[in-house]
VOZA-230956 format. One record per residue: z, x, y of N, C-alpha, C in turn; residue in three letters. Coordinates in nm, 2 decimals, decimal comma. Example, Ala and Ser with C-alpha at 12.3 -4.5 7.8 and 13.67 -1.06 7.14 Angstrom:
2
[r [0,78; 1,32; -0,57]; [0,78; 1,23; -0,45]; [0,78; 1,32; -0,33]; 'ALA']
[r [0,71; 1,28; -0,22]; [0,71; 1,37; -0,11]; [0,79; 1,29; 0,00]; 'SER']
END
This chain:
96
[r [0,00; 0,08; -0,12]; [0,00; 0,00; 0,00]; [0,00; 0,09; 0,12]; 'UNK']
[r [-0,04; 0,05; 0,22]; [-0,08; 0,14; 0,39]; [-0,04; 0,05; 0,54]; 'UNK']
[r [0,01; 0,09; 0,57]; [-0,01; -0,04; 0,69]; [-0,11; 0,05; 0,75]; 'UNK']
[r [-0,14; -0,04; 0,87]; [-0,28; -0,02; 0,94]; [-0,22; -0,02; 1,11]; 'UNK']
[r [-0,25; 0,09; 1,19]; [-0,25; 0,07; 1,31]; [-0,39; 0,09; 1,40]; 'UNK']
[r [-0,40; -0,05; 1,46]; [-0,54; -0,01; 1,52]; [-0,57; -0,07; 1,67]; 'UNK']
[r [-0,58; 0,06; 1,75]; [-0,54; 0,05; 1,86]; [-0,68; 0,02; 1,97]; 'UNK']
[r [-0,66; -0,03; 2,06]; [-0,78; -0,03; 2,15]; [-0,81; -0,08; 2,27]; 'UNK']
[r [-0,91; -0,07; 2,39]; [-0,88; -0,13; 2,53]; [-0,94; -0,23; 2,55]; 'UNK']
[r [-0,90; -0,31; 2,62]; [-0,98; -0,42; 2,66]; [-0,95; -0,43; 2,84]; 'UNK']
[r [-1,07; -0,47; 2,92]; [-1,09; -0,51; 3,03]; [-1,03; -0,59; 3,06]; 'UNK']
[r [-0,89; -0,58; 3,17]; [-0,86; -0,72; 3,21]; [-0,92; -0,88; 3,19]; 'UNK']
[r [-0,99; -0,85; 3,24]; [-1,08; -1,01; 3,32]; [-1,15; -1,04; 3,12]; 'UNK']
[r [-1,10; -0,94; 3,02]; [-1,17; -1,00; 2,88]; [-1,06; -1,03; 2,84]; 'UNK']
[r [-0,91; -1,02; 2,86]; [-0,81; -1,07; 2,79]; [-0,81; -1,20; 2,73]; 'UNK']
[r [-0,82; -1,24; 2,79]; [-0,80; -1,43; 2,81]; [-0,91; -1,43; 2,69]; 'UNK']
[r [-1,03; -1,40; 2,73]; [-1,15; -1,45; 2,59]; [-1,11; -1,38; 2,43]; 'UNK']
[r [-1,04; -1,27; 2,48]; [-1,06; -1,20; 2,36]; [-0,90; -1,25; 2,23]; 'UNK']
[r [-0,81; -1,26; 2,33]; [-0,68; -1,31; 2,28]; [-0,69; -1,43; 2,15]; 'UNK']
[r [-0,79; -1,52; 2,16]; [-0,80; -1,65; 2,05]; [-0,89; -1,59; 1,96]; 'UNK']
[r [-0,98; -1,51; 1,98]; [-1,03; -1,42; 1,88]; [-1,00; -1,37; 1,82]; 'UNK']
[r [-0,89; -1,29; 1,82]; [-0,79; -1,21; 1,73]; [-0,71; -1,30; 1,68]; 'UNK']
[r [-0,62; -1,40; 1,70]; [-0,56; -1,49; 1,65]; [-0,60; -1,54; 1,57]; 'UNK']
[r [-0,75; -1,58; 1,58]; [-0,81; -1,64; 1,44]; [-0,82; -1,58; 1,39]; 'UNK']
[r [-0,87; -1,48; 1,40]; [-0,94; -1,37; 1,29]; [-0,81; -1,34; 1,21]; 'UNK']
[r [-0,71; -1,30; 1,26]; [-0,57; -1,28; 1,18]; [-0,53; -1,42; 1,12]; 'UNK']
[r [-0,55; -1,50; 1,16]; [-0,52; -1,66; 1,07]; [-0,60; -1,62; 0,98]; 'UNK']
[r [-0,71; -1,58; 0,94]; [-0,84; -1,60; 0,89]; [-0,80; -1,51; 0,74]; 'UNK']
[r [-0,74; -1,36; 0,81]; [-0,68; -1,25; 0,72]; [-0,58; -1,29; 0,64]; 'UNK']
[r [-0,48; -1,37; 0,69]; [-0,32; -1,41; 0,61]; [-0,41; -1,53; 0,51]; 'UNK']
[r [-0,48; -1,61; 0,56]; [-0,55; -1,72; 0,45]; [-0,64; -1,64; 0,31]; 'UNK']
[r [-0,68; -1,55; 0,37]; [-0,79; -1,50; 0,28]; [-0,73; -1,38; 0,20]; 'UNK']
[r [-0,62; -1,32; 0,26]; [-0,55; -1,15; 0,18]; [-0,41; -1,15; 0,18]; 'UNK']
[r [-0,35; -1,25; 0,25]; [-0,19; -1,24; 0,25]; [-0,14; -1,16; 0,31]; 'UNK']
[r [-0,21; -1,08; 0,43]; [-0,19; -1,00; 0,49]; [-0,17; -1,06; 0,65]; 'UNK']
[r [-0,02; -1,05; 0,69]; [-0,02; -1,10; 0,84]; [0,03; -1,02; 0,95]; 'UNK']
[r [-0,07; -1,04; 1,03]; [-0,14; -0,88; 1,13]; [0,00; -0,93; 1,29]; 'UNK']
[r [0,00; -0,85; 1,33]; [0,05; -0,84; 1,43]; [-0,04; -0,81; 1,55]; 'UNK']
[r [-0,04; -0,87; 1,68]; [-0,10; -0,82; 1,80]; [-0,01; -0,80; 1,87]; 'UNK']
[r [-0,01; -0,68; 1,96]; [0,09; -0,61; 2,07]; [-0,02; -0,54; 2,17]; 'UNK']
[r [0,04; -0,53; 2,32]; [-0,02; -0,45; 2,40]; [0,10; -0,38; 2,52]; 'UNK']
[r [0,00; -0,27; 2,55]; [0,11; -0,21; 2,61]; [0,14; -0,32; 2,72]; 'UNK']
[r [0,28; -0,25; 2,79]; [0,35; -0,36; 2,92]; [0,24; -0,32; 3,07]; 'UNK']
[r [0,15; -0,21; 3,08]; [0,11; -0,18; 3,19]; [-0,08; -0,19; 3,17]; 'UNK']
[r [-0,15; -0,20; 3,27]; [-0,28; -0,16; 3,23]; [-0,27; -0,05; 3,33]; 'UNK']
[r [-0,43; 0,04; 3,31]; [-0,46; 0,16; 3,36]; [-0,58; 0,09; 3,40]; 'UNK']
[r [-0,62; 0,19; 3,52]; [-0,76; 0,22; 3,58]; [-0,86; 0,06; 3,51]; 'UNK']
[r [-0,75; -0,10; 3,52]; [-0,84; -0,22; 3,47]; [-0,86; -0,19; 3,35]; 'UNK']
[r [-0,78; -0,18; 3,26]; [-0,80; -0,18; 3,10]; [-0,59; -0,19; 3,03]; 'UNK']
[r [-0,65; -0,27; 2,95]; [-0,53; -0,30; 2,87]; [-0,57; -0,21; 2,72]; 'UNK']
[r [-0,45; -0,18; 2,67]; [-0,45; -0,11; 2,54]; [-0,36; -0,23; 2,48]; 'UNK']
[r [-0,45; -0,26; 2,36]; [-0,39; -0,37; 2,25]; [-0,38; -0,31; 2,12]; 'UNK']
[r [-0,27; -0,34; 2,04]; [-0,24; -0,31; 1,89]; [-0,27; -0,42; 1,81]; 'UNK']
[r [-0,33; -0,38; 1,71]; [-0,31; -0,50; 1,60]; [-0,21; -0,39; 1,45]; 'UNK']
[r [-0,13; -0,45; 1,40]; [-0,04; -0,38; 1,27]; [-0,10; -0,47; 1,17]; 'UNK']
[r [-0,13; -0,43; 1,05]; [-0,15; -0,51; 0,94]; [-0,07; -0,40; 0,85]; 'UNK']
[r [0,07; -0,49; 0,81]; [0,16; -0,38; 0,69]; [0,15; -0,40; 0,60]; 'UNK']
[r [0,14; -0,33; 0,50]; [0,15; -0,38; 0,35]; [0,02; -0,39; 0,27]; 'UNK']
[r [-0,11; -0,32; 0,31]; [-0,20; -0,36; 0,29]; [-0,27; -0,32; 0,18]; 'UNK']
[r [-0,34; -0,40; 0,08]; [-0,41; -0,36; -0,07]; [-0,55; -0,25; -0,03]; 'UNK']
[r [-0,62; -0,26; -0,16]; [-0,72; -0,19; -0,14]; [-0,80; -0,28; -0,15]; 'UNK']
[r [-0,94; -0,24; -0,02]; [-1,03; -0,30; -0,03]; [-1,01; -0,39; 0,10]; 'UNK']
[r [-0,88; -0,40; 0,21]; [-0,83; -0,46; 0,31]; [-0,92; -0,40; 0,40]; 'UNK']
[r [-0,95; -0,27; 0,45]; [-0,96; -0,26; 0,56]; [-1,12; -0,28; 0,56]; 'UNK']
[r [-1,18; -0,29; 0,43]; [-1,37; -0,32; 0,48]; [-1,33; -0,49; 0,50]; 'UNK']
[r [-1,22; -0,56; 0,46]; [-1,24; -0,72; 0,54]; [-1,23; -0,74; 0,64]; 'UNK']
[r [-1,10; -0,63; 0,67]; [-1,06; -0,60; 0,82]; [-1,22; -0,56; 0,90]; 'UNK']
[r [-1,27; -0,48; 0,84]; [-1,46; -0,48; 0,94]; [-1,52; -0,58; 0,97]; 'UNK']
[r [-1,50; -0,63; 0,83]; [-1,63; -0,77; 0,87]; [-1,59; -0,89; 0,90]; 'UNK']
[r [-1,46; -0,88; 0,91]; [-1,36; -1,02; 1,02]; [-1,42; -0,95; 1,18]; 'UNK']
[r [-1,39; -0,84; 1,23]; [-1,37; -0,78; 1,34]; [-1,54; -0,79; 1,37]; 'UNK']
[r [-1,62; -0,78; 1,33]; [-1,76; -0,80; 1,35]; [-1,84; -0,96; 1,35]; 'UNK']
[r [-1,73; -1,07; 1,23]; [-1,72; -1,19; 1,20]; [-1,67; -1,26; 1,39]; 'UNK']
[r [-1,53; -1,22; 1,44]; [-1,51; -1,24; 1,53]; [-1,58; -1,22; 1,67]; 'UNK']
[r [-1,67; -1,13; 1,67]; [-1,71; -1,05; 1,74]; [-1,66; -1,01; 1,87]; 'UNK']
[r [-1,56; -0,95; 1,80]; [-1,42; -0,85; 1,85]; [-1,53; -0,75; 1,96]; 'UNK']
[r [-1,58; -0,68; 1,93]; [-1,62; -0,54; 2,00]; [-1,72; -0,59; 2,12]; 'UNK']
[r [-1,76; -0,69; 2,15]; [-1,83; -0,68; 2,26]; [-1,75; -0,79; 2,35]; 'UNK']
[r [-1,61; -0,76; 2,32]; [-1,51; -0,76; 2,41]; [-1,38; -0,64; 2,45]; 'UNK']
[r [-1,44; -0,56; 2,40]; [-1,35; -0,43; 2,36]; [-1,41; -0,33; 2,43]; 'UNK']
[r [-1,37; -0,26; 2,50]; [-1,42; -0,13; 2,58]; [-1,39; 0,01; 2,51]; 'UNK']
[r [-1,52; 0,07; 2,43]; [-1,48; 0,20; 2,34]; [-1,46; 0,15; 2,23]; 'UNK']
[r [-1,40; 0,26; 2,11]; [-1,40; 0,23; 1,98]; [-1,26; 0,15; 1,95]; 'UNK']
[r [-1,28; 0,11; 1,83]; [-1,09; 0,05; 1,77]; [-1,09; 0,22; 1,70]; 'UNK']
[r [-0,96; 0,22; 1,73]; [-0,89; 0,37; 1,65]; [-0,78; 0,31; 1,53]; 'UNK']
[r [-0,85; 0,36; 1,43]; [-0,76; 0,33; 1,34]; [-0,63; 0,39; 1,27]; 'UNK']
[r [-0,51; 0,42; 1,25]; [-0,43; 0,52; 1,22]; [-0,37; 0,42; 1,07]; 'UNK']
[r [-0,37; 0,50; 0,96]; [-0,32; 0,47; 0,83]; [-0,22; 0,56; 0,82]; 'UNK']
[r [-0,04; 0,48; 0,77]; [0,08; 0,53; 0,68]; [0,13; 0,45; 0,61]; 'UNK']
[r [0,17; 0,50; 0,54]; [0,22; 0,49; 0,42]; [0,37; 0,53; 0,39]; 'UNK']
[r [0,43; 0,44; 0,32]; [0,57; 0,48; 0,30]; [0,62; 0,61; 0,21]; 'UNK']
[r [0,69; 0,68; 0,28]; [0,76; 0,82; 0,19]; [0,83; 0,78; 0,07]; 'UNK']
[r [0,81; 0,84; -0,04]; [0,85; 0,81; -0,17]; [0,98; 0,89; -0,17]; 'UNK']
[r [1,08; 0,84; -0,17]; [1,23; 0,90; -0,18]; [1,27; 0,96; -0,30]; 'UNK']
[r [1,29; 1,08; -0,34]; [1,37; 1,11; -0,51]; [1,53; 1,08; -0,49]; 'UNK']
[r [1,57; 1,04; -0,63]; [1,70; 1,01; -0,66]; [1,76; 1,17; -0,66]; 'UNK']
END
């Protein structure tokens, strides 16, 4: 299992449009993988751009090519300024 951190900017004046996009697309994820995503963004924007997170924890194999073709399904990126950056971890295995 991996959670998924995937970070990225969005244009002020695209918040508003882009916010119910993600929401579905994450309703869309928990219906279809049992996977339920988180959205966060930072508290400030820069230079007219907001940085938004989405977390998806816990996630199987084969999650993150759904994760593509929801995000292309939604059509997430031509609301998005630049690439989504994706960061993958994974829990430390503890010895007794």
């Amino acid at each position: 299992m991996a959670d998924l951190y995937i970070y990225y900017q969005v244009r002020e004046q695209h918040a508003a449009a882009l916010m119910p996009r993600v929401r579905a697309m994450q309703a869309a994820l928990v219906a279809r993988h049992g996977v339920a995503g988180q959205l966060k963004r930072r508290p400030e924007a820069r230079d007219g751009l907001q940085t938004w997170m989405e977390i998806y924890p816990a996630t199987g194999a084969g999650f993150e090519a759904a994760l593509d073709a929801a995000v292309r399904d939604a059509a997430l990126p031509e609301l998005i300024e630049g690439p989504r950056h994706t960061e993958v971890f994974t829990d430390l295995i503890t010895c007794a």
